[in-house]
N, C-alpha and C positions, 0 to 999 in steps of 0.2 A: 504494500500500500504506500500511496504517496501521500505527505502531509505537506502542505503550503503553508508559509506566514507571511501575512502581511502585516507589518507592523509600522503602523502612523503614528503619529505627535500625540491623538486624543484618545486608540484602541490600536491594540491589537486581534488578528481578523485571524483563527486558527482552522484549517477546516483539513479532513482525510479525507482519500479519495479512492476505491478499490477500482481500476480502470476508468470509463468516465464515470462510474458512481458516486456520487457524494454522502459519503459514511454518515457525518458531525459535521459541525461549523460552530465554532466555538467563541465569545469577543470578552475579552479584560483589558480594562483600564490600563493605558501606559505609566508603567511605573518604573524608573530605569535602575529603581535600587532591588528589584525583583530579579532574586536568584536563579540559577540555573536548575538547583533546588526546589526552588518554591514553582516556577513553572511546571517541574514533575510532576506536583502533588496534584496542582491543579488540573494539566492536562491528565491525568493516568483516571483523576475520578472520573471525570466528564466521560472523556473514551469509554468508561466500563459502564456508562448508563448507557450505551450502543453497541453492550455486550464484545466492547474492543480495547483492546491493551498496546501498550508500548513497545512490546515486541512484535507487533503486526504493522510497524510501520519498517519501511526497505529503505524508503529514498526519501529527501527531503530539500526542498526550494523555497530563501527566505530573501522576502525586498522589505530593506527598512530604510527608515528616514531619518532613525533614532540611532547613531552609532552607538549611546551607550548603554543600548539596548540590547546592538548587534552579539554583542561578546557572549551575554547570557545565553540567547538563543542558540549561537552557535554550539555553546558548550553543551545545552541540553540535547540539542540534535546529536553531538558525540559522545558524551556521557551515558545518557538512559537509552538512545536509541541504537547506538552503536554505530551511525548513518553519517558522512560527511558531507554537509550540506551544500546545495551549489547557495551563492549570493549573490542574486543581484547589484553589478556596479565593479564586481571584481574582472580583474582581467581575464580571466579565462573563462566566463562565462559570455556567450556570444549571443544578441539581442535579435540578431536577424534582421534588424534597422540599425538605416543612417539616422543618428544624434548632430543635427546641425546647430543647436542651442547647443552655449558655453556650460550653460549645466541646468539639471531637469532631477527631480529628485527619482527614487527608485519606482516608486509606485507609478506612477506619472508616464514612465518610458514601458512600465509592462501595461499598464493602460493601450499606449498606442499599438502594442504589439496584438492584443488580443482584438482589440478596436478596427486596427487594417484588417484583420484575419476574416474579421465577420462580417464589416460592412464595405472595404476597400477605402478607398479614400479620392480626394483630400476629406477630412474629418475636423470638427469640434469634439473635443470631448471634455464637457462641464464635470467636476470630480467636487461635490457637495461634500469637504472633508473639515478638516480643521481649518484649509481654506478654499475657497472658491475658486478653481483653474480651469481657463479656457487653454485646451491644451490643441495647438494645429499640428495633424497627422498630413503628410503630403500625401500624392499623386500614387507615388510609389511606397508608402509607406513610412518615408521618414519621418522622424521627428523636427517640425520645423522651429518651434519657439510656443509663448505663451502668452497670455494676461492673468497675473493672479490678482487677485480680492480676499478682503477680510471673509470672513464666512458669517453668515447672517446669526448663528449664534454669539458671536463676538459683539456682532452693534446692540444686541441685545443684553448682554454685561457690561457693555459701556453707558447704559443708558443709567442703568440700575447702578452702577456704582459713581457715574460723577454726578447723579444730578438726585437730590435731598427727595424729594417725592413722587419720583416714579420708581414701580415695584418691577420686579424681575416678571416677565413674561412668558410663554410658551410660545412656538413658531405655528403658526394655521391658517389656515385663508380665515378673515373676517368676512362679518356678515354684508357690511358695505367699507366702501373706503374713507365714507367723512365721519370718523370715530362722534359719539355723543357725548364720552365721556373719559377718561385718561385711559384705560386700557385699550379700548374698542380702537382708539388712535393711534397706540404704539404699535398694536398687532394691524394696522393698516399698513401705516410708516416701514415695517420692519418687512412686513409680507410684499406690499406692492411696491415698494424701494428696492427689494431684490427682482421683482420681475422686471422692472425699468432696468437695471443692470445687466442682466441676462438678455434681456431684447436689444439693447442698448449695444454690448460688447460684441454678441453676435453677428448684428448687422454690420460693425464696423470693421471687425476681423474680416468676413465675405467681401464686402465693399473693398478692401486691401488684398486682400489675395485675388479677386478675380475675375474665379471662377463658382461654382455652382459645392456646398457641402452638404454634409450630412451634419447634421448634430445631435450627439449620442450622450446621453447625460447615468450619471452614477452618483455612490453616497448615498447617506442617510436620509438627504433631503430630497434628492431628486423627484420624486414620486409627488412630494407636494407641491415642489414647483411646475411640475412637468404638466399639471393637469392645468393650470393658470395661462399656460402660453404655446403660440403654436411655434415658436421658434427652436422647442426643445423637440425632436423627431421620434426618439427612443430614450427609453429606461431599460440601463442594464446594471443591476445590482448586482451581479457576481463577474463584473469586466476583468476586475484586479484577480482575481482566482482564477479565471480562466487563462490569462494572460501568465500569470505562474508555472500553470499547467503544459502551457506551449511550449515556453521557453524551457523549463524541463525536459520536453521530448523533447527539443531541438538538440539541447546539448547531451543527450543519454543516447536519445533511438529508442526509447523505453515508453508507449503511452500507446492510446490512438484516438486522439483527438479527436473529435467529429459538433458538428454544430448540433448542438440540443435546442 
């Protein structure tokens, strides 16, 4: 079995895989003072409510953004699993794309890989993580550059922490956009402020490059923004895992990938 980690700034994303089967899928809080150790415990119970253990995993493919995250995981992959992890970003792991950005974080570059693979390109692809990336995937698949943004739960901590009388919020579409009362306002502001940015970056990204995209959207939030606006095309909430998964056969010969 193959285990993937995607590990961002706000979660890590743990899921197994028995061919294209998806065993588990598993998400804890990024913590970078969390042992090699303590991932065991945590992963080995979970696994065993899906009737699976640490020794049924073979192979193992980790993209982090968190170097001081990177060390633990890796040790876990060779300590408990016995399994030498490939990682994305390291030199011997081969992306199957040209990187023409000075630099793109890990998750971001398996994004475009799984993103070419299913929809071709040129591509947007909106990644609703700890921040908001309009990430362009070329013609051919490269990596061309990006726009990043705050992530709409950020303007929502900012709101609530510099300003004395407004309360911390929930992200949701409101019932109308001219709030009646302080809440109903901030969940306007916060909700239709991000679709203005989304429709906004989109069209300006297109209008620069050209030509005619796709725009593929992921993360936590996509699904709430996606239903707001026709500029988002697709929701694909397991891009980054699939994207792992690729890049694994690519560099093993070990998999067989097929569009689910």
């Amino acid at each position: 079995m193959l285990l993937v980690i995607d590990q961002g700034n706000t979660n890590a994303v743990f899921a197994v895989y028995d061919g294209e089967r998806q065993r588990g899928k598993w998400r804890t809080s990024t913590d970078t003072r969390r042992t090699a150790d303590e991932y065991a415990v945590w992963l080995a119970q979970l696994m065993a409510l899906q009737d699976l253990k640490l020794a049924d995993v073979e192979e193992a493919i980790i993209a982090s953004v968190v170097p001081a995250a990177t060390f633990n995981l890796v040790t876990l992959c060779k300590e408990y699993l016995d399994v030498d992890p490939l990682v994305v970003g390291q030199a011997d792991v081969d992306l199957g794309i040209e990187v023409r950005a000075q630099q793109a974080g890990a998750d971001r570059l398996v994004n475009a890989v799984a993103g070419y693979e299913r929809y071709g390109g040129p591509l947007i692809i909106i990644d609703f993580g700890t921040a908001t990336t309009f990430d362009v995937v070329g013609e051919d698949g490269g990596f061309e550059g990006a726009a990043i943004a705050p992530a709409a739960q950020h303007s929502v901590e900012a709101l609530y922490r510099m300003a004395a009388q407004l309360p911390r919020i929930s992200i949701e579409p409101p019932d109308q956009v001219i709030g009646r009362a302080t809440v109903p306002a901030m969940k306007s502001g916060v909700y239709w402020g991000y679709v203005g940015l989304i429709e906004g970056l989109v069209a300006r990204i297109k209008a620069e490059y050209g030509k005619p995209m796709k725009v593929i959207a992921t993360g936590g939030l996509a699904p709430i923004y996606a239903e707001a606006t026709e500029a988002i095309e697709v929701t694909d909430p397991d891009l980054t895992l699939r994207g792992l998964r690729l890049i694994h056969r690519a560099n093993t010969g070990k998999g067989n990938e097929t569009s689910e």
